[in-house]
C-alpha positions as CSV (number, residue, x, y, z in Angstrom):
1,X,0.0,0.0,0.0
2,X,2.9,2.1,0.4
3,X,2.8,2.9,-3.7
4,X,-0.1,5.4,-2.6
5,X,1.6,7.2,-0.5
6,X,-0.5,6.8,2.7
7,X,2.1,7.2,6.3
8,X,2.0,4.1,8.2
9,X,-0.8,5.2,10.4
10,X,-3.7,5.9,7.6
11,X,-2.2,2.6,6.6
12,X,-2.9,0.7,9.5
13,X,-6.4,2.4,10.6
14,X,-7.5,1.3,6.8
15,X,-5.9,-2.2,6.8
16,X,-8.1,-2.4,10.4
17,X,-11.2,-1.2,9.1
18,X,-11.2,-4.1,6.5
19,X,-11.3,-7.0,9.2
20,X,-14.5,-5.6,10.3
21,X,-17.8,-4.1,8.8
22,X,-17.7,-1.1,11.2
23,X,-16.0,0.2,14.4
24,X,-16.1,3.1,16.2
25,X,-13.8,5.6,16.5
26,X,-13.0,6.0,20.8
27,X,-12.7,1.8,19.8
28,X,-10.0,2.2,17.5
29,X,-8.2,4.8,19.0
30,X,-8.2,2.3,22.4
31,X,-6.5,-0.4,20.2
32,X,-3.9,1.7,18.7
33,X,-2.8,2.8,22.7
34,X,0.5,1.8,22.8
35,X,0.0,1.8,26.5
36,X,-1.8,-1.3,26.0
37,X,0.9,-3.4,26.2
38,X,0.6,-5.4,22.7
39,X,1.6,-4.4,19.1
40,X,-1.6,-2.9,18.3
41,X,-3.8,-4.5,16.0
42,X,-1.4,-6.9,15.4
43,X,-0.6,-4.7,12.4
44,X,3.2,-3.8,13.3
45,X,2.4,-0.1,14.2
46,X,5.0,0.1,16.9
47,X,4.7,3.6,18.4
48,X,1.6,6.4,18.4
49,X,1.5,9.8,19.3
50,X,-1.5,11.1,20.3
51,X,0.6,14.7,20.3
52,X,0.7,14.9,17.1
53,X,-3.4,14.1,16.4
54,X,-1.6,11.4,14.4
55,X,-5.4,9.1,14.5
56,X,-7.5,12.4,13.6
57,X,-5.4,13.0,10.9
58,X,-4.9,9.5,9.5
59,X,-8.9,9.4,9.4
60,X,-9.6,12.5,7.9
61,X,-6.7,11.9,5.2
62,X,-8.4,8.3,4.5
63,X,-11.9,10.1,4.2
64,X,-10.9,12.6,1.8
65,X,-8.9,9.8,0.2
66,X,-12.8,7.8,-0.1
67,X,-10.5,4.9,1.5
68,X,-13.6,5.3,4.9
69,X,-17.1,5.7,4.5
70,X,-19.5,6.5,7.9
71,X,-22.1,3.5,8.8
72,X,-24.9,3.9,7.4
73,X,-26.0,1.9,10.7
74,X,-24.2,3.1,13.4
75,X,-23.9,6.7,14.3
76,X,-20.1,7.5,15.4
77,X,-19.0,4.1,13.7
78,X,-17.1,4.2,10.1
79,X,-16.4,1.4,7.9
80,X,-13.9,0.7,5.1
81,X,-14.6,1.2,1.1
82,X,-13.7,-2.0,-0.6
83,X,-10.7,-1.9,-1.5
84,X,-11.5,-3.4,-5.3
85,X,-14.0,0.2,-5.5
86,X,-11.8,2.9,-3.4
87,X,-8.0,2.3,-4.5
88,X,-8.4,1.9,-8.2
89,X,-10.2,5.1,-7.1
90,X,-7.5,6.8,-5.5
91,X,-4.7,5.6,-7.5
92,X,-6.6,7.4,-10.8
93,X,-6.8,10.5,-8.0
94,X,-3.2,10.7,-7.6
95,X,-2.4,10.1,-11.6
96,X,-4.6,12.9,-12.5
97,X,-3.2,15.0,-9.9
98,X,-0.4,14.7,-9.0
99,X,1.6,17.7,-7.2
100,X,5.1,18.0,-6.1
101,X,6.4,15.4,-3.5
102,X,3.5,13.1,-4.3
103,X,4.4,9.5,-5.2
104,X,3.3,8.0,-8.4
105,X,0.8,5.1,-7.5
106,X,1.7,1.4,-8.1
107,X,-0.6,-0.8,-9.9
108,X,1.3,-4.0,-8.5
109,X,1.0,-2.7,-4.8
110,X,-2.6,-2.1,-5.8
111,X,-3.0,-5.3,-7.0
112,X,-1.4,-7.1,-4.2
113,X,-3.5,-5.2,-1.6
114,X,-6.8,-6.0,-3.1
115,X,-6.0,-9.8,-4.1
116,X,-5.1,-9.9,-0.1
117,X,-8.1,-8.6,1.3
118,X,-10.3,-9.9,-1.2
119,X,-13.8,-10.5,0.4
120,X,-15.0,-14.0,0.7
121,X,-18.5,-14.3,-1.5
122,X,-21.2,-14.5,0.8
123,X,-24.8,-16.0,-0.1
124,X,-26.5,-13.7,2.4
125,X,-25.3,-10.4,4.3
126,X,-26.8,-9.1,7.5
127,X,-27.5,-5.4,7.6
128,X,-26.8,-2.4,5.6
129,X,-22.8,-1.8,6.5
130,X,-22.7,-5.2,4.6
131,X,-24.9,-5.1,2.0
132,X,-22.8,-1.7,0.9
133,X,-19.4,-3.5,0.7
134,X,-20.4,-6.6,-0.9
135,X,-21.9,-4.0,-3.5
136,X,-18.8,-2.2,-3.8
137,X,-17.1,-5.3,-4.3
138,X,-19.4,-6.4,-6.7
139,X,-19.5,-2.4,-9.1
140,X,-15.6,-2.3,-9.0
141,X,-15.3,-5.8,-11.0
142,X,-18.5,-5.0,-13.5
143,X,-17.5,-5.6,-16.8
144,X,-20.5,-4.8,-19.0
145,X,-23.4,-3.6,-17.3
146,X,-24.8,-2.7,-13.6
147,X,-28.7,-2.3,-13.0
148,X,-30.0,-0.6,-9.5
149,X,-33.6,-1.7,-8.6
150,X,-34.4,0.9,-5.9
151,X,-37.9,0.3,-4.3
152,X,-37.0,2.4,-1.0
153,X,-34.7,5.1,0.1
154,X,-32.3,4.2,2.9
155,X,-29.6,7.1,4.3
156,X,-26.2,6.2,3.2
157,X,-27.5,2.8,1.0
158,X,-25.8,1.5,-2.1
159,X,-28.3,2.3,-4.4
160,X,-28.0,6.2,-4.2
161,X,-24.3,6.4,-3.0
162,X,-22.0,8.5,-6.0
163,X,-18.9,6.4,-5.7
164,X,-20.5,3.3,-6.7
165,X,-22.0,5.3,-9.8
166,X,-18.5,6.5,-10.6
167,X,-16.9,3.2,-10.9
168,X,-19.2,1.8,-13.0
169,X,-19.2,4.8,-15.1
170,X,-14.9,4.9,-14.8
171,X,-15.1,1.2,-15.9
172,X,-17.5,2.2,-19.3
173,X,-20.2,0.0,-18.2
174,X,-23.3,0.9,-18.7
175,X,-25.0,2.2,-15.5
176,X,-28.8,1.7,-15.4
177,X,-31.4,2.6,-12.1
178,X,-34.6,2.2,-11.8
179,X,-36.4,3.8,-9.0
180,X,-39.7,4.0,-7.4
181,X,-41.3,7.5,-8.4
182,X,-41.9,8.6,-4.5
183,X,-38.3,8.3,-4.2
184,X,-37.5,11.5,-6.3
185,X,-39.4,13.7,-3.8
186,X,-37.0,13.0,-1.8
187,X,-34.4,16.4,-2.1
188,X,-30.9,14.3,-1.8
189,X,-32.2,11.6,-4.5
190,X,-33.5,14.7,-7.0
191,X,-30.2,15.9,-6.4
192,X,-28.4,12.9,-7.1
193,X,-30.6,12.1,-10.4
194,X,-29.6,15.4,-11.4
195,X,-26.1,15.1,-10.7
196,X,-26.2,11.5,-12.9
197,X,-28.3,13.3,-15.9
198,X,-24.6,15.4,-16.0
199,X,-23.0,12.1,-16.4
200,X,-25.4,10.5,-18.9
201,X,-26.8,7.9,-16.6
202,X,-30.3,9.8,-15.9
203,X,-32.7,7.0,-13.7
204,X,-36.0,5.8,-15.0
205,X,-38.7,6.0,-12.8
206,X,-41.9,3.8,-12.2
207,X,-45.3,4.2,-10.4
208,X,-43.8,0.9,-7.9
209,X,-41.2,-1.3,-7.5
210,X,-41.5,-4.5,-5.7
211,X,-37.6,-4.8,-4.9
212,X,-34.2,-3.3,-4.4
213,X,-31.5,-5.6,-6.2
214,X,-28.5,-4.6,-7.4
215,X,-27.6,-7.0,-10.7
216,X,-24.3,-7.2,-12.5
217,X,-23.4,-8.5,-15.8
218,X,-26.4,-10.2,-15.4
219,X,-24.6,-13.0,-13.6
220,X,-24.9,-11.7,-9.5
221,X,-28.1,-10.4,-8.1
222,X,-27.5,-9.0,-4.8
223,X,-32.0,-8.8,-3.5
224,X,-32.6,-6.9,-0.4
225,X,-34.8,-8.6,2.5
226,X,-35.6,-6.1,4.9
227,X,-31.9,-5.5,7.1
228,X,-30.8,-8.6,5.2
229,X,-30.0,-9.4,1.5
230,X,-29.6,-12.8,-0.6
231,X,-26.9,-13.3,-3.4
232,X,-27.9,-15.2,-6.2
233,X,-25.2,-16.6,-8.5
234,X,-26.8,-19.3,-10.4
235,X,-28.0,-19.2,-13.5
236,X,-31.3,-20.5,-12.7
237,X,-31.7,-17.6,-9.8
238,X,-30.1,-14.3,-11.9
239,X,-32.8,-15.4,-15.0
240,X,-35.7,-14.4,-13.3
241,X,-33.8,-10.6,-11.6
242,X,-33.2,-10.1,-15.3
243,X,-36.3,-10.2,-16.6
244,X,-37.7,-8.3,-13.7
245,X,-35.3,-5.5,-15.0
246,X,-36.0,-5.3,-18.4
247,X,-39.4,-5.0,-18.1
248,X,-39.2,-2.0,-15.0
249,X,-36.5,-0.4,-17.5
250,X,-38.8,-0.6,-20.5
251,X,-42.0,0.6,-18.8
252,X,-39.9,3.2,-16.6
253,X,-39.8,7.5,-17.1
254,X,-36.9,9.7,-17.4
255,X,-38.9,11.6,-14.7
256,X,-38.1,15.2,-13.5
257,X,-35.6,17.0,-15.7
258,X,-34.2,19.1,-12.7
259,X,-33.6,18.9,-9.3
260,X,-35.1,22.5,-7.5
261,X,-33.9,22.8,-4.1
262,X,-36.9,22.6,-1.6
263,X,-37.5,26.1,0.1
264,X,-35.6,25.8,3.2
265,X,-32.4,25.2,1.0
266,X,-31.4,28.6,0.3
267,X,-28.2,30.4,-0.7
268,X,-27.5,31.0,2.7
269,X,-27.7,26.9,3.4
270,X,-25.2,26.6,1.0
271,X,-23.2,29.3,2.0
272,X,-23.0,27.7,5.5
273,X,-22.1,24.2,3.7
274,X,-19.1,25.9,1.8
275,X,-17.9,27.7,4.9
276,X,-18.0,24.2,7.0
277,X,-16.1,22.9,4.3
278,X,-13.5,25.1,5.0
279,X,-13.0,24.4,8.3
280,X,-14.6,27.8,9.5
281,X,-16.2,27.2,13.0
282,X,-20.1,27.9,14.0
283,X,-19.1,31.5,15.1
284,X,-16.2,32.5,12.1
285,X,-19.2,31.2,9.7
286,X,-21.6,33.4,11.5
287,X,-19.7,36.6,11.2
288,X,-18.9,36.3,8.0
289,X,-22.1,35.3,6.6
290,X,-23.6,38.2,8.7
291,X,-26.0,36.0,11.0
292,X,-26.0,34.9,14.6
293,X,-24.8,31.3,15.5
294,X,-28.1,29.8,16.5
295,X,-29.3,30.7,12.9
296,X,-26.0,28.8,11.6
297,X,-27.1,25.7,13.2
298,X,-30.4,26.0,12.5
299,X,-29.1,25.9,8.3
300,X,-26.0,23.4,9.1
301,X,-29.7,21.1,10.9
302,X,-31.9,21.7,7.5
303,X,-29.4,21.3,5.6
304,X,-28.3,17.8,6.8
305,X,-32.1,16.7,7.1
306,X,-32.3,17.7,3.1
307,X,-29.2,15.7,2.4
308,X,-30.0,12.6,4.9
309,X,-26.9,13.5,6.4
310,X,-26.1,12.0,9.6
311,X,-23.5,14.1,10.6
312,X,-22.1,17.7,9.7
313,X,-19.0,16.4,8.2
314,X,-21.4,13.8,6.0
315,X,-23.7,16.9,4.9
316,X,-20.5,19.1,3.4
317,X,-19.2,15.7,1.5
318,X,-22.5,14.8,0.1
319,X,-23.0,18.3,-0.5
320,X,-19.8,18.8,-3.1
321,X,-20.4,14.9,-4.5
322,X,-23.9,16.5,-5.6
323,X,-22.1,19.6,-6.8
324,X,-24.3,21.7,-4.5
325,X,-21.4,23.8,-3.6
């Protein structure tokens, strides 16, 4: 991993996040104690210094990096992006822009990485952290075509999440989603449709939608259950997901053409968004925006309930993957 530059702690925190769907942060940060008497994790990370904020850092540098994604079960907790989806991800990042001091990436190390931490392939997953990596998994080695069956909006699910979109669309397979029409009401799904109309890959819509299944080269159907999901690799299974998709697709709507912020998202709201992005605190945002704090929260609060945003930090990166800043 060292061929993308990462320091030996963002290494370690990633390499730990991949043994487990989720953890929470105050967890990890107790494992990697070197007071704790072992080599932590196991992972050969033989000193830590707190001082230096070196665990903030390293998880802020892997977010940015899309190498850590926040639960989509768990408030607090964070999982890891599959590595078959996040470094071919990164590595095209760092060719495109690269800047002085910055390390070419390695395909072998990139290679060597994923083929070591390649995830077993389950025939059911439990819960939603789950169902998102095995679907990352499953996008980052499409070949010819993906198709999303949405028939319900979960916060932080697969089906409406922009780097799964992007690999397909990196890897020039053709990206298909279907969703049920209610969906689009809601403001961080019109967003999103918008945002894939830019990329050529507008959604069809339809009246209802008895499923959400995520189906690749027609050969894996991933079918949600409730918190759990079935995978369906035989022939026999994927036949009938297929025909299921064809006809939603060939009855389905291009739908609305453009996304119109609801009326509590105002200027202001993004304003607030941009400034948070910064790194501007409630009251530095306040002055310069000309408003008092309590009016800063109240937009940071409207704007994350707009975005299905769990968190601030989630609102400003779902806010610039949507282009809304």
């Amino acid at each position: 991993m060292s061929g993308l530059g990462l320091d030996a702690v963002a290494e370690a925190v990633y390499l730990t996040a991949l043994t487990r769907a989720r953890w929470r942060i105050v967890d990890l940060a107790r494992q990697l104690d070197p007071n704790h008497g072992h080599s932590p994790l196991d992972l050969g990370l033989s000193r830590f210094d707190h001082g230096d904020g070196g665990l903030a850092a390293a998880l802020d540098q892997l977010r940015a990096d899309g190498l850590l994604a926040a639960s989509a079960e768990e408030s607090g907790a964070i999982r890891a992006v599959d590595p078959a989806l996040a470094l071919p991800a990164l590595a095209a990042s760092r060719v495109w822009g690269l800047s002085a001091g910055d390390v070419r990436p390695q395909a072998l190390s990139i290679a060597q990485l994923i083929a070591r931490h390649q995830p077993p392939g389950p025939d059911r997953l439990h819960g939603q952290d789950e169902m998102n990596s095995f679907a990352e998994h499953l996008v980052a080695n499409a070949r010819r075509e993906v198709v999303i069956l949405s028939g319900q909006h979960r916060t932080g699910s697969f089906e409406f999440a922009v780097p799964i979109a992007e690999a397909v669309l990196r890897r020039g397979a053709q990206l298909r989603l279907i969703w049920r029409s209610e969906l689009i009401r809601t403001p961080s799904v019109a967003a999103y449709a918008t945002w894939l109309r830019t990329r050529g890959a507008a959604p069809r819509i339809v009246p209802t939608l008895p499923t959400t299944t995520l189906l690749v080269d027609r050969s894996v159907a991933m079918v949600v259950d409730g918190d759990d999901a079935v995978v369906n690799r035989s022939a026999s299974a994927v036949a009938p997901v297929c025909v299921l998709a064809d006809q939603v697709w060939g009855m389905g709507s291009p739908g609305i053409r453009r996304h119109q912020p609801p009326a509590e998202q105002t200027p202001r709201h993004h304003k607030v968004l941009r400034l948070l992005a910064d790194g501007l605190t409630d009251d530095a945002i306040a002055r310069q925006v000309g408003v008092s704090v309590r009016t800063v929260r109240n937009d940071m609060a409207a704007a994350m309930l707009s975005l299905d945003a769990r968190s601030r930090f989630q609102a400003g990166v779902r806010a610039a993957q949507l282009g809304l800043l």
